[in-house]
C-alpha positions as semicolon CSV with decimal commas, in nm:
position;residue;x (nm);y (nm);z (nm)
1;X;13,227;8,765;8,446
2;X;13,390;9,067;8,567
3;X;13,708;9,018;8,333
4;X;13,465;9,037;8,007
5;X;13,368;9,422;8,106
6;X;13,486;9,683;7,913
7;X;13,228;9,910;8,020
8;X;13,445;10,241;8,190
9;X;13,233;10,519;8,425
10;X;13,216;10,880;8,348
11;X;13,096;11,031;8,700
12;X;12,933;11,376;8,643
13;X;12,752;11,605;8,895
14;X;12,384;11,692;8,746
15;X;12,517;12,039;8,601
16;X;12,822;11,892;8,441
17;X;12,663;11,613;8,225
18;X;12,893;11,535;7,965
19;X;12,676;11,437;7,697
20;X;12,299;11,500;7,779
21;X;12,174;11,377;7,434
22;X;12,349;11,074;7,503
23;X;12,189;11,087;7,883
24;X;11,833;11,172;7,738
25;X;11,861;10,879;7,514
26;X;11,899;10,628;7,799
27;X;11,679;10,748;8,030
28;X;11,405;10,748;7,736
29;X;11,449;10,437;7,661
30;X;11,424;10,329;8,017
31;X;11,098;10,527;8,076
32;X;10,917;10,408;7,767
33;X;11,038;10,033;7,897
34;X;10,859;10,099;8,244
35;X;10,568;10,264;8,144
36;X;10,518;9,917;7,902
37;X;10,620;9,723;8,189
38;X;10,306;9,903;8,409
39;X;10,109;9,821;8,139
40;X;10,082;10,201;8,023
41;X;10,282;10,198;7,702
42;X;10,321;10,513;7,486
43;X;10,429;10,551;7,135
44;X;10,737;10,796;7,235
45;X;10,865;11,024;7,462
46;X;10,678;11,304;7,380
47;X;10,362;11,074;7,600
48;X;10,586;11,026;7,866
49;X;10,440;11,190;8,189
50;X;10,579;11,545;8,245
51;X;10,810;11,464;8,524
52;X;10,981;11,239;8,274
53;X;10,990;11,405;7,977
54;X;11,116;11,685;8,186
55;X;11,429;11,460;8,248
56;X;11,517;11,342;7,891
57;X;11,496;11,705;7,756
58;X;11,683;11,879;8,016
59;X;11,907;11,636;8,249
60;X;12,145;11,883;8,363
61;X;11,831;12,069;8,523
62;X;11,641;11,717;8,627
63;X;11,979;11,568;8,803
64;X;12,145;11,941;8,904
65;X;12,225;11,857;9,258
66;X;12,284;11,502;9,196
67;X;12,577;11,247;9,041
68;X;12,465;11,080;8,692
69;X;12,692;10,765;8,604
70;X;12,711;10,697;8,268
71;X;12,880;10,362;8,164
72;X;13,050;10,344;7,855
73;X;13,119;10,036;7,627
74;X;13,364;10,053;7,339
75;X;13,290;10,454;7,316
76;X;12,909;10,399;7,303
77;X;12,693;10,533;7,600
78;X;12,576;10,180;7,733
79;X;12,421;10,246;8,069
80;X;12,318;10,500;8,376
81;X;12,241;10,536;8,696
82;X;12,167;10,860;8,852
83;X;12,274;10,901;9,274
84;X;12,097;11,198;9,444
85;X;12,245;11,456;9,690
86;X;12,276;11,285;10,031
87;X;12,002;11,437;10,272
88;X;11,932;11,245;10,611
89;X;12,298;11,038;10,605
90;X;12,149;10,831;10,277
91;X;12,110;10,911;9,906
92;X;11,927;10,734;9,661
93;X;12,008;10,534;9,369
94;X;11,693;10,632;9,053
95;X;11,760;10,541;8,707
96;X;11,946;10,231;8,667
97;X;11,956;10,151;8,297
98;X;12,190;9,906;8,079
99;X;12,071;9,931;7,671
100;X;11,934;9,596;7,629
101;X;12,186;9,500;7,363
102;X;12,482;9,535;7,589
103;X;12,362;9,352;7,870
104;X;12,479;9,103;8,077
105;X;12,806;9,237;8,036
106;X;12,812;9,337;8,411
107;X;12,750;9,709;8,327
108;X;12,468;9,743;8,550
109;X;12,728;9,647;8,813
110;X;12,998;9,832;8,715
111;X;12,751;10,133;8,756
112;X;12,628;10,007;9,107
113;X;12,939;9,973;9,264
114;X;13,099;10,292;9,149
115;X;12,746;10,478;9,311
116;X;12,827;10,269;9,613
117;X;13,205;10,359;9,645
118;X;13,069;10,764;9,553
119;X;12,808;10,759;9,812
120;X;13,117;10,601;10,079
121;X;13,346;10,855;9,986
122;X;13,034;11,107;10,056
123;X;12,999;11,011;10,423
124;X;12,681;10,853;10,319
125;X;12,553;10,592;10,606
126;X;12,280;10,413;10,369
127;X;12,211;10,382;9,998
128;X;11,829;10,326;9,899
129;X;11,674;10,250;9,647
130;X;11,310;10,109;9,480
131;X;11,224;9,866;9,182
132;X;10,951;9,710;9,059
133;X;10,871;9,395;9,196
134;X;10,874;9,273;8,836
135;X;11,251;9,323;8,783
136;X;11,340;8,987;8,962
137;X;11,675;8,980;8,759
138;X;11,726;9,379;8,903
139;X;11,621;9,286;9,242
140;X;11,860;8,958;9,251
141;X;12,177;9,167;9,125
142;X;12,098;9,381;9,377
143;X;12,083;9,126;9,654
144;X;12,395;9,003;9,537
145;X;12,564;9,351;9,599
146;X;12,434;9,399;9,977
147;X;12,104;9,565;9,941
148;X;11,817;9,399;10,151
149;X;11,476;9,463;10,117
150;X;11,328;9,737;10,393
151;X;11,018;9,884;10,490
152;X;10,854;10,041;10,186
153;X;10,910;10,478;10,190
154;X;10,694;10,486;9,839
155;X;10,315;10,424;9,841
156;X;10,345;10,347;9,511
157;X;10,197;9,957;9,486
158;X;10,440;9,680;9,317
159;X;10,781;9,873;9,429
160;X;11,010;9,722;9,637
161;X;11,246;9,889;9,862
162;X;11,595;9,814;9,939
163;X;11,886;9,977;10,112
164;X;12,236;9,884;10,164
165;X;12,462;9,997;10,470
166;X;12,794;10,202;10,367
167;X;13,067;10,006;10,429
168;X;13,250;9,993;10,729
């Protein structure tokens, strides 16, 4: 499948987003498809909890100390993935969005192994992240890229946790 992407990464540290509208955009729509998904669905993004809202309408504050992937498809913004400042020896992977009409293109992929290969060229000894249990298809790709499910860091019910070991 990987032959068929066409999907290239612009890497950008939180204060440098290159194109916040186009940022705000995807992480709207991938708020207003979780809160649905909880079963807490809101017209817009204007009824999006505070600490999201604050994200769409000011990512370069939201993501300041951390790298925001943005995968782009034919010039059109087609996913993200946001990686956050290594504390501890591990950083964490938030975010992960492909728009729904471009996937299965491998663009969530392409996104997750460029966060990888940043987080190994950061010195970073583990990459975490957490996903709701209801994202089989998420949790699979994962899986298929190293991650393994760990001991739960979120008290947050339905989330899964996973981290992945840099590589050696």
């Amino acid at each position: 499948m990987s032959e068929h992407i066409t999907a290239t990464v612009v890497r950008s540290p939180g204060r440098l987003v290159r194109d916040p509208d186009a940022l705000a955009a995807l992480l709207t729509a991938y708020h207003l498809c979780t809160e649905e998904e909880k079963g807490n669905p809101v017209a817009d993004a204007t009824r999006l909890p505070p600490r999201y809202r604050a994200e769409i309408d000011a990512p370069r504050t939201a993501f300041a100390d951390d790298t925001v992937l943005i995968a782009v498809d034919g010039g059109v913004p087609a996913g993200c993935l946001v990686v956050t400042a290594p504390a501890g020896g591990s950083a964490e992977i938030k975010r992960l969005w492909t728009d729904p009409a471009r996937r299965g293109r491998g663009i969530a992929s392409v996104l997750l192994r460029e966060a990888l290969a940043h987080c190994a060229d950061g010195g970073v000894a583990t990459v975490r992240l957490s996903v709701w249990r209801w994202r089989t298809s998420a949790i699979g790709l994962y899986e298929r890229l190293g991650f393994r499910v760990t001991r739960s860091w979120d008290p947050r019910e339905d989330l899964v946790c996973m981290e992945h070991p840099a590589p050696a």
